[in-house]
C-alpha positions in Angstrom: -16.8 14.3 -2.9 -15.4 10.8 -3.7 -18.5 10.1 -4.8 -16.3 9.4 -7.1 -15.8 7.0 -5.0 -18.3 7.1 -8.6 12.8 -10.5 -2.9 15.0 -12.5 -3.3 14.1 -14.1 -6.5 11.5 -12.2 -3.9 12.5 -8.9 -5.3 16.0 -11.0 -6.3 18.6 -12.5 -4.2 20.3 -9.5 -2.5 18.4 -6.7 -4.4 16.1 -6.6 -1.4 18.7 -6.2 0.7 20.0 -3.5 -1.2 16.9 -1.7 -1.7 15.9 -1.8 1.9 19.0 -0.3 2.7 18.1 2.4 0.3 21.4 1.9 -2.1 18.5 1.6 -4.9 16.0 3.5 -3.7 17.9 6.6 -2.8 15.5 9.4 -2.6 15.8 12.5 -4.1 18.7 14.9 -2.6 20.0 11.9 -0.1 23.2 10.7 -0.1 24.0 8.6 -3.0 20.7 9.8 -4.8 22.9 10.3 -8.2 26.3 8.8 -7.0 27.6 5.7 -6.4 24.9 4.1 -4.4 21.9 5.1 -6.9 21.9 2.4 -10.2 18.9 3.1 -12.4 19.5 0.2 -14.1 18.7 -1.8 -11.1 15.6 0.0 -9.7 13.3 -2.3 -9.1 10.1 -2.4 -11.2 6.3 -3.8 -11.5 6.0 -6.3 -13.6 2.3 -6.3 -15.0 1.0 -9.4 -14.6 -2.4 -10.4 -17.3 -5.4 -10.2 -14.9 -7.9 -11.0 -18.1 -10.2 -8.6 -17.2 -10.7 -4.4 -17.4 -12.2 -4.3 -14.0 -10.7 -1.3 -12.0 -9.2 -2.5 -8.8 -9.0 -0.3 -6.4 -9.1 -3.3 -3.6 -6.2 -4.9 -3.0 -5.0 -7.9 -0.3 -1.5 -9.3 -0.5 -1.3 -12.5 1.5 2.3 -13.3 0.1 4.6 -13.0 -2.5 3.0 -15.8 -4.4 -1.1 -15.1 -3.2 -2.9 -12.2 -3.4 -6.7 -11.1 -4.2 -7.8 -8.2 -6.2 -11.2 -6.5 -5.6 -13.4 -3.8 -8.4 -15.6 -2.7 -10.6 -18.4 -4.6 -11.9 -18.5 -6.8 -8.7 -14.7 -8.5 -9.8 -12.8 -10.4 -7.6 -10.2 -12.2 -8.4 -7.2 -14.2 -6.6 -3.9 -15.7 -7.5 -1.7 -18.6 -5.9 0.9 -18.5 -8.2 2.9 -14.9 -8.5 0.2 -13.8 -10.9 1.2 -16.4 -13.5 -2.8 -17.2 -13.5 -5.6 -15.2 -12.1 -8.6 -17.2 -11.1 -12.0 -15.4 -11.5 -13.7 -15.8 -8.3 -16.3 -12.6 -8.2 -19.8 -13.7 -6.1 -22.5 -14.2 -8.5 -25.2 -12.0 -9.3 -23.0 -8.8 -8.1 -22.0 -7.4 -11.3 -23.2 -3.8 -10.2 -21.6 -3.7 -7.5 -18.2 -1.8 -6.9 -15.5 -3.1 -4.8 -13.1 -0.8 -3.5 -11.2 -3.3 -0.6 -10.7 -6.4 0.4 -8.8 -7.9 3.4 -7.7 -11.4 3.3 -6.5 -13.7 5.8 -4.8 -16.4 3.6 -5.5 -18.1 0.1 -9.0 -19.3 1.0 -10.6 -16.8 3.7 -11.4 -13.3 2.3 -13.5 -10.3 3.0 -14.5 -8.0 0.6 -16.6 -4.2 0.6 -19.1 -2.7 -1.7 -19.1 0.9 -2.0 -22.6 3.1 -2.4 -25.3 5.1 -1.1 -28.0 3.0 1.1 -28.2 -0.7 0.3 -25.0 -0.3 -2.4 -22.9 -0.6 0.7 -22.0 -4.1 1.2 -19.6 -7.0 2.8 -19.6 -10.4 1.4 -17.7 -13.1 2.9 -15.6 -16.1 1.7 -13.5 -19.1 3.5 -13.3 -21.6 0.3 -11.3 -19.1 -2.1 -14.2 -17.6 -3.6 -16.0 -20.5 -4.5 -19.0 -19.4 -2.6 -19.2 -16.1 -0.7 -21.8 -14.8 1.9 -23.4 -11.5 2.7 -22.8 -10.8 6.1 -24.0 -7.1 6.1 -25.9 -5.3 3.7 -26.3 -1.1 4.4 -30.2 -0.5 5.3 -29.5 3.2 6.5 -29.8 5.8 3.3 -27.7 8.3 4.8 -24.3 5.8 5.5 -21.5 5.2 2.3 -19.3 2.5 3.7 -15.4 3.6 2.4 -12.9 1.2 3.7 -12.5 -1.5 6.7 -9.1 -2.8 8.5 -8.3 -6.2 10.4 -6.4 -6.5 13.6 -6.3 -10.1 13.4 -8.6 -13.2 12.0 -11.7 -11.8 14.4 -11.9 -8.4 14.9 -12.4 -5.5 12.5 -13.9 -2.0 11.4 -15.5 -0.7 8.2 -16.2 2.9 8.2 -19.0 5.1 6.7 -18.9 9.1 5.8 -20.4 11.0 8.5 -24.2 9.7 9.3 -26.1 13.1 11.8 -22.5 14.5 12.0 -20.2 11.8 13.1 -18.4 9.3 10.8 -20.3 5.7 11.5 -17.7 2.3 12.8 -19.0 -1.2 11.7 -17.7 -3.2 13.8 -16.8 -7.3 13.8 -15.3 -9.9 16.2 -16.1 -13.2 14.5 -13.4 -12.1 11.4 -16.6 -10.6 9.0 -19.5 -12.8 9.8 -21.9 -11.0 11.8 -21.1 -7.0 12.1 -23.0 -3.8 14.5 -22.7 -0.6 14.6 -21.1 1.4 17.1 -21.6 3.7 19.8 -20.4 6.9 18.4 -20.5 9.1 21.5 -16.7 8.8 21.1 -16.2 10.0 17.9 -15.3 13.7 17.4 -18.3 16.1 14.8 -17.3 15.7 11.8 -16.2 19.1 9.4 -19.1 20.4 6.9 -18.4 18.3 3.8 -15.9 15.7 5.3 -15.7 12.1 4.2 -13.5 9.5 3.4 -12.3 8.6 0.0 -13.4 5.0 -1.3 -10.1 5.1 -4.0 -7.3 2.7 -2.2 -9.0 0.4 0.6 -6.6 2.6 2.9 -8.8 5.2 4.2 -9.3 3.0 7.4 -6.0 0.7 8.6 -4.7 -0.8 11.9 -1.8 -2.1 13.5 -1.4 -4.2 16.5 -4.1 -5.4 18.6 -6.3 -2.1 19.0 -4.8 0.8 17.2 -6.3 2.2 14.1 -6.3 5.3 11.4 -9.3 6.9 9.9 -8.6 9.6 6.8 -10.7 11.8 5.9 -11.3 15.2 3.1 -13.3 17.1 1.6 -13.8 19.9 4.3 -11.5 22.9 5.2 -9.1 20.6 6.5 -8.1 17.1 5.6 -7.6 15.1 9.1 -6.5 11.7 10.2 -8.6 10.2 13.6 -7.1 8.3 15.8 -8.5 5.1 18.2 -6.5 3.2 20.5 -9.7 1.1 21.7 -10.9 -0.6 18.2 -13.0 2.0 17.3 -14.8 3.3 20.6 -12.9 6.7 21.1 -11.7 9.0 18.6 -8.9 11.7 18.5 -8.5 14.4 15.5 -5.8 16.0 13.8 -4.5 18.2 11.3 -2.4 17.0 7.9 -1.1 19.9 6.1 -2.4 17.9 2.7 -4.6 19.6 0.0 -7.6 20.5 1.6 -10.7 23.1 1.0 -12.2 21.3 -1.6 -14.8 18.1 -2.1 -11.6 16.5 -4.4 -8.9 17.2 -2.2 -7.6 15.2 1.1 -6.0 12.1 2.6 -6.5 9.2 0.4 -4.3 6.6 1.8 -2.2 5.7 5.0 0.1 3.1 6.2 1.5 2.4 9.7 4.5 0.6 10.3 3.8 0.4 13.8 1.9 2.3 15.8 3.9 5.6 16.0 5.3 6.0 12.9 2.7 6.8 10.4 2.3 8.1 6.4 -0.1 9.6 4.7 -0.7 10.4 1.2 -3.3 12.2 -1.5 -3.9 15.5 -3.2 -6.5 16.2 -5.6 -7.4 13.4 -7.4 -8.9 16.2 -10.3 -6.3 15.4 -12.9 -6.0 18.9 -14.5 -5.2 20.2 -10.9 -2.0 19.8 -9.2 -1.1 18.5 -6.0 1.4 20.1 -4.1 2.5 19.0 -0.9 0.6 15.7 -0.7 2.2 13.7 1.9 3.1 13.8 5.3 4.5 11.9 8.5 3.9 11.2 12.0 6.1 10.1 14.8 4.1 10.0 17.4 1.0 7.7 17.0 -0.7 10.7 14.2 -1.3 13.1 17.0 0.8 15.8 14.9 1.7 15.6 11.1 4.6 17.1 9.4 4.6 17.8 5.8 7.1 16.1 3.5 9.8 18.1 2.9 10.1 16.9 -0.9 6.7 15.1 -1.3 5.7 13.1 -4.2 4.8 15.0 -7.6 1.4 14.6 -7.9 -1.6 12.9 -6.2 -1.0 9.7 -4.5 -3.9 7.8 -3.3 -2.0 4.9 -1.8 0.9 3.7 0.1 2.6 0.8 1.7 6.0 0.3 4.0 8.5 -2.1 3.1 8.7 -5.0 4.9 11.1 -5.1 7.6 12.2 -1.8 7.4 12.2 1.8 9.4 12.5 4.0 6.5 11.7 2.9 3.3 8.0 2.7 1.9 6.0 3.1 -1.6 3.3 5.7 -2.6 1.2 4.9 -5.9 -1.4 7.1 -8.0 -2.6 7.1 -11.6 0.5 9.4 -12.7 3.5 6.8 -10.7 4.5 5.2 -8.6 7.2 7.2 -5.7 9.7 5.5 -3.1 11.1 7.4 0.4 14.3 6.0 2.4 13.7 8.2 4.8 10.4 7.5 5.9 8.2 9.5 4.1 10.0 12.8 4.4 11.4 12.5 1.0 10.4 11.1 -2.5 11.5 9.6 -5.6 9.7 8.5 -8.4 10.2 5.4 -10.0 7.6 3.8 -12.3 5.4 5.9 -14.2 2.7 3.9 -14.6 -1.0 4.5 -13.3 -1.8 2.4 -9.7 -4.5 2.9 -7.5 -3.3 0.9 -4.2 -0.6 -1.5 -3.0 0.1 -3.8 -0.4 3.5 -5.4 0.6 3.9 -8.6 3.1 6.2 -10.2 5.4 8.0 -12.1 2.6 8.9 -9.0 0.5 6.1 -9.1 -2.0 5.0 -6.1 -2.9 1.7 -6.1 -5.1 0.1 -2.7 -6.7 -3.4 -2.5 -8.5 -5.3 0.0 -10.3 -7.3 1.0 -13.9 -7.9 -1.2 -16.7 -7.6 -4.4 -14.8 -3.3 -3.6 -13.8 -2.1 -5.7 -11.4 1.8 -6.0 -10.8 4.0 -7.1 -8.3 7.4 -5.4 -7.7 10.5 -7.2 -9.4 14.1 -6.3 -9.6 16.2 -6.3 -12.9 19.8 -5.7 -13.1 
C-alpha cells in the first residue's frame, strides 16, 4: 500500500480577518456561500513561490510566515527566511536516494527531517545550524519496520511511527528534541488490521497537540482508523472513520488537531482514475468517534491544516485542489485547483502548501 509511499500583508490587512470569519471562505450551502458575504474576487490564493528544484515535497514545516523548510525526493531539503523570495538548498550530503516525506522544525536553524523505506531506507537526520551540517540520529536496522511520519510536542519530546512490525504499529520515541531515539514498548498498542499501514504522502499521518496527546492514521485494511494516545505514545485507543477503506490505496492520509478534541481527517484513494467519495470526517471528542462530512471535499485529500486562531475554519490539499470548511470540517469548498501534497499554517497566519514538481506556495489574498 503506500508503498507508494514509492495575513495581514499576512494574508493582507483585514483579509484575514475576514476569512477567518468565513465572509471569504463561505463553504458550500452556508450562509452567504453565493450572496453577499462570498467575493470570488477576493478568495485568497497560493502564490507559487520558485523553489529551483523538481524535487516532490511531500515534507513540509512552517515556522512562520516568513520561514519555512521543505523536505523530498532525491534527499532535497530546502529552507527559506524570506516569504519564499529565495530558497536556500540545504539537503545533507551524500543522501540523494533518499526520500523525505516530513520534516518538523523548531525555528530557522533547528530541524528534523525523516526518510521513508524498507529496512535501513528509514532514516532521521538532524540539524541546529540551518542545514549547514546535519546528523544521523537514527538509522532503521529492523527489515520488517517502514518509518511514515513523526510529530513534536515541544523542542524535546517526539514520536516517529513505523507500519505494523509482528502485528502492532512500531513508536520511536525521543526526549532530547531528535538526538538520540528507542523504541517503545508496544504492549499498549492495539493489533493492527491485515494489510494496515500508514501512508508516507503528507508528514501528517502522525501529529500532536499539547503536552501528551497524539493521532496515528492508518489504511489499507477493511477499515481506515485513527489511534489515539494521551500518554506520548505508551497506550493506544482505536477507532473507526467512515473514509474510503477496503483497499491497499484507500484510507486516512492526513489529520490536524486544533486542540485536543476537535479533530479532522482527510484522504480517499490516492488511485487517480478512482474517485473518492466521502473523504473527510470530524471529531469532537478527542477522535473517540468520527462523523463523516456532510459535504466532503471532491476528491482525495491527503493533507490538512486549521487556521490559526480559529474554531471553524481549516484547509484540505491534494493533487486535484486545494478545499476550505468554516464550519470545521463538516463542509467544503474548493478554492485553488492546483496539485498540493501537504500544508502547514502558523501562529502568525502563514499558511504554506507543498507538493509535485518542486511547488511550494504560501497563501496570499488579492482583491
Amino acid at each position: 500500500m503506500g508503498k507508494t509511499k514509492s495575513t495581514r500583508r499576512t494574508v493582507l490587512t483585514g483579509l484575514c480577518g475576514a476569512m477567518l470569519a468565513g465572509t471569504l471562505l463561505a463553504a458550500p450551502g452556508a450562509a452567504g456561500a453565493d450572496g453577499p458575504g462570498h467575493h470570488p474576487d477576493r478568495d485568497p490564493r497560493w502564490q507559487l513561490k520558485d523553489s529551483g528544484t523538481d524535487a516532490r515535497f511531500r515534507g513540509l514545516a512552517a515556522v512562520s510566515r516568513d520561514a519555512a523548510w521543505v523536505a523530498g525526493t532525491k534527499g532535497t531539503v530546502l529552507r527559506t527566511s524570506n516569504g519564499g523570495k529565495t530558497w536556500r538548498d540545504v539537503s545533507p550530503p551524500g543522501v540523494a536516494d533518499l526520500e523525505f516525506r516530513d520534516i518538523e522544525a523548531f525555528d530557522g536553524r533547528r530541524a528534523v527531517v525523516l526518510a521513508i523505506g524498507e529496512g535501513e531506507a528509514s532514516r532521521v537526520l538532524r540539524t541546529e545550524d540551518g542545514g549547514a551540517s546535519w546528523t544521523e540520529s537514527f538509522r532503521n536496522t529492523d527489515a520488517k519496520a517502514f518509518y511514515d511520519c513523526m510529530t513534536f510536542f515541544d523542542r524535546r519530546h517526539g514520536l516517529a511511527m513505523s507500519d505494523p512490525v509482528d502485528g502492532r504499529f512500531r513508536i520511536l520515541s525521543t526526549a532530547d528534541g531528535g538526538r538520540s531515539w528507542k523504541v517503545l514498548p508496544d504492549a499498549g498498542m492495539p493489533a493492527a488490521q491485515e494489510g494496515e499501514a500508514g501512508f508516507a504522502a503528507s508528514g501528517q499521518c502522525l501529529v500532536s497537540t499539547g503536552s501528551r496527546d497524539v493521532w496515528l492514521a492508518t489504511g489499507g485494511a477493511a477499515r481506515a482508523r485513527v489511534l489515539h494516545s494521551a500518554d506520548r505514545g505508551l497506550t493506544w485507543r482505536a477507532a473507526d472513520v467512515p473514509v474510503p477503506a477496503g483497499d491497499p490505496a484507500r484510507g486516512v492520509f492526513g489529520l490536524a488537531f486544533r486542540d485536543r478534541a476537535h479533530g479532522i481527517a482527510v484522504g480517499g484513494d490516492y488511485r487517480a482514475d478512482q474517485a473518492s467519495p466521502k473523504a473527510a470526517a470530524v471529531t469532537r471528542d478527542g477522535g473517540r468517534g468520527w462523523d463523516p462530512a456532510g459535504r466532503p471535499p471532491p476528491a482525495y485529500r491527503s493533507g490538512v491544516a486549521w487556521f490559526p486562531h480559529s474554531r471553524s475554519t481549516a484547509l484540505a490539499v491534494g493533487p486535484t485542489g486545494t478545499d476550505v470548511t468554516t464550519d470545521g470540517g463538516r463542509s467544503w469548498r474548493t478554492v485553488d485547483p492546483g496539485s498540493y501534497d501537504t500544508v502547514d499554517c502558523t501562529p502568525d497566519r502563514g499558511c504554506w502548501a507543498a507538493g509535485e514538481k518542486g511547488r511550494i506556495a504560501r497563501l496570499e489574498g488579492r482583491r
